[in-house]
C-alpha positions as CSV (number, residue, x, y, z in Angstrom):
1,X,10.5,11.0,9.4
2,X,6.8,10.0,8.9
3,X,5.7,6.8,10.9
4,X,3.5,3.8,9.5
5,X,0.5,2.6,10.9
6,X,-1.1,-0.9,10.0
7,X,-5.0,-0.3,10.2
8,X,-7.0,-3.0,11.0
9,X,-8.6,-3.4,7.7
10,X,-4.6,-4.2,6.4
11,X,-4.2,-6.6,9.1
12,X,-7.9,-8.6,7.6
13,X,-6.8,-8.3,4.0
14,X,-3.0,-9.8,4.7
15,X,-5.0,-12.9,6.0
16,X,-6.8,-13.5,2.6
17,X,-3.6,-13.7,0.5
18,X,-2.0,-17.0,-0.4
19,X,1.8,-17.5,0.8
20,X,3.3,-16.3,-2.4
21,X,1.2,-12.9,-2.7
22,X,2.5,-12.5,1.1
23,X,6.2,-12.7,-0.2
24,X,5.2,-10.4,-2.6
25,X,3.7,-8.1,0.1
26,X,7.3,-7.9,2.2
27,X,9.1,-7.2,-0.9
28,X,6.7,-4.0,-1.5
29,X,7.1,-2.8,1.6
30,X,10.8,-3.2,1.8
31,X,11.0,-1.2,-1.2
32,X,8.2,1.4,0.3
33,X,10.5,1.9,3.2
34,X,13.4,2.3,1.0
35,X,11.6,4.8,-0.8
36,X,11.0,6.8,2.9
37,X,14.5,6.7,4.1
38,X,16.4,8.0,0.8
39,X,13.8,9.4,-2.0
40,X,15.0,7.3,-4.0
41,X,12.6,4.2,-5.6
42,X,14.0,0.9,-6.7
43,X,13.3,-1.0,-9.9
44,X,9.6,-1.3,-10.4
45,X,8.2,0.1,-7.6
46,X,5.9,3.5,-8.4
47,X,3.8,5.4,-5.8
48,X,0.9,6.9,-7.4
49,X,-1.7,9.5,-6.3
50,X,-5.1,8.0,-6.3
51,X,-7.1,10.4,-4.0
52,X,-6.7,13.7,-1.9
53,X,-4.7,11.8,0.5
54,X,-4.5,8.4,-0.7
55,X,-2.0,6.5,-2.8
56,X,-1.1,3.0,-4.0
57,X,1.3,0.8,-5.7
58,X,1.3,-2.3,-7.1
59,X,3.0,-5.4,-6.1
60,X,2.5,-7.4,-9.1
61,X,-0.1,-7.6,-12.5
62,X,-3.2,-7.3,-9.7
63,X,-2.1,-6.6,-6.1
64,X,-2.0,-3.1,-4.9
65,X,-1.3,-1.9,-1.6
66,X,-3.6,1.4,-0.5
67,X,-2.0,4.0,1.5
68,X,-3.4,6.8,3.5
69,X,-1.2,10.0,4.0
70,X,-1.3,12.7,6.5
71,X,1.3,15.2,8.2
72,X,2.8,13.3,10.7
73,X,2.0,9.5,9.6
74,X,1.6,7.1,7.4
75,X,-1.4,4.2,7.1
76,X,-1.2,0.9,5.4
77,X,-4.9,0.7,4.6
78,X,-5.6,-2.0,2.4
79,X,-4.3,-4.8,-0.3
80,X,-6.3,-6.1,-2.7
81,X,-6.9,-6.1,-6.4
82,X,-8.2,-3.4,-8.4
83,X,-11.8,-4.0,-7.7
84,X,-11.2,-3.6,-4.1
85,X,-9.0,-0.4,-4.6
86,X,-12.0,0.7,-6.7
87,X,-14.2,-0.4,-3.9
88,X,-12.6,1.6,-1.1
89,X,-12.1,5.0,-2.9
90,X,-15.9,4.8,-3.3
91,X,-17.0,4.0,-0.2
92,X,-14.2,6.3,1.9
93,X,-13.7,9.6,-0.3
């Protein structure tokens, strides 16, 4: 099973959201995990292919988490809303 990394640039985005968004945050990531250990996605939550090796899902109307795949891991690289998403795929294709 693949591992997951927090990058630093996770760790600084966490710190912008307000309590609520961070509740929302551990509920996507409990289903992300879910999703890793039995193929199987829950109610809601979609991973979609945004880049070579990057992917995303949303957490609610404007939240998306950014993830970075390789062989052997996983990286949590960034939450934020769309703009940023859009911001980050520019800047690190």
């Amino acid at each position: 099973m693949k591992k997951i990394y927090l990058l630093p640039s996770f760790e600084r985005s966490i710190k912008r959201l307000t309590h609520r968004e961070k509740q929302l945050l551990a509920n996507g990531l409990e289903s992300f995990n879910e999703y890793l250990e039995t193929g199987q996605s829950t109610f809601g939550f979609r991973l979609k292919k945004i880049g070579q090796e990057n992917y995303e899902f949303r957490l609610d109307i404007r939240l998306r988490v950014i993830i970075k795949a390789d062989k052997e891991a996983f990286y949590l690289v960034l939450v934020g809303d769309h703009n940023d998403v859009r911001r980050y795929l520019r800047e690190y294709r």
